[in-house]
N, C-alpha and C positions, 0 to 999 in steps of 0.2 A: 651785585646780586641780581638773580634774575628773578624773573615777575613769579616763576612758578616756588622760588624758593621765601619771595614774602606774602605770597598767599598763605606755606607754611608755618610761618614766623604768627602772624597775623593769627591764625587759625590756635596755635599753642598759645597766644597771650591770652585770644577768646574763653579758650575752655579753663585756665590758671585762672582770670577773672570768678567766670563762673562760679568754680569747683570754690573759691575764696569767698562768693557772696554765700554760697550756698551752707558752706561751715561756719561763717560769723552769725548767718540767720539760725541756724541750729543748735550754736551754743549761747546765744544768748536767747530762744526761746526754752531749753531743754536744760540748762546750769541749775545746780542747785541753789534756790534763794538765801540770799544772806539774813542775818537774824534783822536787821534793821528793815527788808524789803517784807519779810511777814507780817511784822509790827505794824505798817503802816496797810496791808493789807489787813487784818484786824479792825485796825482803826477806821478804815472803811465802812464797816458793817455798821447799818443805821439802831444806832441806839434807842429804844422806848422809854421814853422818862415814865418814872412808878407810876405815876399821877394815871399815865394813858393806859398801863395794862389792862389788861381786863384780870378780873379775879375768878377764881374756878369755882366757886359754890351756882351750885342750879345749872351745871353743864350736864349733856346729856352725854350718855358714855354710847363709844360706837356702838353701833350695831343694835342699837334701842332705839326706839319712838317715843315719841310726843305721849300717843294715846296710853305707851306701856309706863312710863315715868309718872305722866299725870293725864288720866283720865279725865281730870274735871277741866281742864284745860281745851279739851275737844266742846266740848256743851257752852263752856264760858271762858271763851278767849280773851287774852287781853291784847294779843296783835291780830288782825284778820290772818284765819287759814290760810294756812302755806305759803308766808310768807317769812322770808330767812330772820334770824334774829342776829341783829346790827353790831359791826365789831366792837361800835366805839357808843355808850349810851349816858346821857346826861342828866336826865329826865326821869322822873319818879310821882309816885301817890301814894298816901296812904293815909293813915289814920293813927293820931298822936296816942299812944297807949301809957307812954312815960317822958314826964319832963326832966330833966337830970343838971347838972351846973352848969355844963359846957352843954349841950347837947339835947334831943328829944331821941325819943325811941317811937319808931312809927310801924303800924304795922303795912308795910308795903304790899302794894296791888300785884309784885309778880314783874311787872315789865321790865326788871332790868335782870331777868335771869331767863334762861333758854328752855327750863322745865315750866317757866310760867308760875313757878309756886307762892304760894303768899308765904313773907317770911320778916321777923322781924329787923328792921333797918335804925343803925346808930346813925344819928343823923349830928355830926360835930358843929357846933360853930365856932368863927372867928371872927375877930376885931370888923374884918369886914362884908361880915355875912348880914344880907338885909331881908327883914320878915315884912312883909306886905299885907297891910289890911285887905278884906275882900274886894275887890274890883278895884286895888291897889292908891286909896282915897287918905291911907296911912302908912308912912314905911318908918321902922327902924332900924336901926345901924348896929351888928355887934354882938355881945351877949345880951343889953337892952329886949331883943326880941323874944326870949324865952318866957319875959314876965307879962308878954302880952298874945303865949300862946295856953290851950285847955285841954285837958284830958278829950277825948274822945270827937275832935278836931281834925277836921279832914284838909291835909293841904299838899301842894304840887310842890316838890321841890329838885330845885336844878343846880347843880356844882358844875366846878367848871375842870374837873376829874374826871375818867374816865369809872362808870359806877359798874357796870357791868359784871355781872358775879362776886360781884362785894356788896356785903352787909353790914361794912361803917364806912365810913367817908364824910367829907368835908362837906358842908351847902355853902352855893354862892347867893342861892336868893329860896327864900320859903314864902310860899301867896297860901295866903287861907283862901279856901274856896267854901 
């Protein structure tokens, strides 16, 4: 053979290469995925345990404002002005209106909803929910704490749930203030 005829040769293995990388890259980005290959794309997608959602009471609907939703929330903020309201919120106040078996009913300051609104909050407890005397000099363990909180009792409470546009929920600690 001569040189000009495996420059040919050479030349047609080149582009058969090619043409071969270039169909295997294309059917195996462009094939229809198999039912097991979507599954596991699915399964992919980061899951939200309940605990972390946020709940939808006190969202504000597009294309509304603050001042139109709630008015009094301009004059008497509970976050400084124009600042966002937080995806994930733990943290609450308010003022004990009702004691119940499991539970207090408080009437919350607004801060874990985005209209700001005051509204009343179920406040659950569990075996291992702990209520705090003032400047935290007594704690109890449990449902125990219920019989050492009072009507019209002002106190901070934090779960360890996302509370955010929900008005029941769990507590992981209650301080009387």
């Amino acid at each position: 053979m001569t040189d000009k005829s495996n420059k040919v040769v050479l030349i047609i293995i080149a582009i058969i290469v090619i043409i071969g990388t270039v169909l295997a890259i294309y059917f195996a980005w462009f094939s229809p995925r198999t039912e097991e290959q979507k599954e596991e794309e699915i399964a992919a997608e980061p899951i939200i345990p309940e605990a972390m959602r946020t709940g939808e009471v006190g969202e504000i609907e597009e294309g509304k404002t603050l001042a139109e939703v709630n008015p009094e929330a301009i004059s008497n903020p509970v976050r400084p002005p124009d600042t966002l309201m937080p995806a994930a919120v733990f943290d609450t106040k308010g003022e004990i209106v009702s004691i119940e078996e499991n539970a207090v009913v408080v009437m919350g300051s607004g801060e874990n909803f985005a209209d700001q609104k005051v509204r009343e909050l179920t406040v659950k407890f569990t075996g291992q929910t702990i209520t705090f005397e003032k400047g935290q000099q007594a704690k109890y363990l449990g449902l125990e704490g219920l019989n050492h909180l009072v009507l019209g009792q002002m106190v901070l409470i934090s779960s360890s749930e996302n509370i955010r546009g929900k008005t029941e929920f769990i507590a992981a600690y209650i301080n009387k203030i």
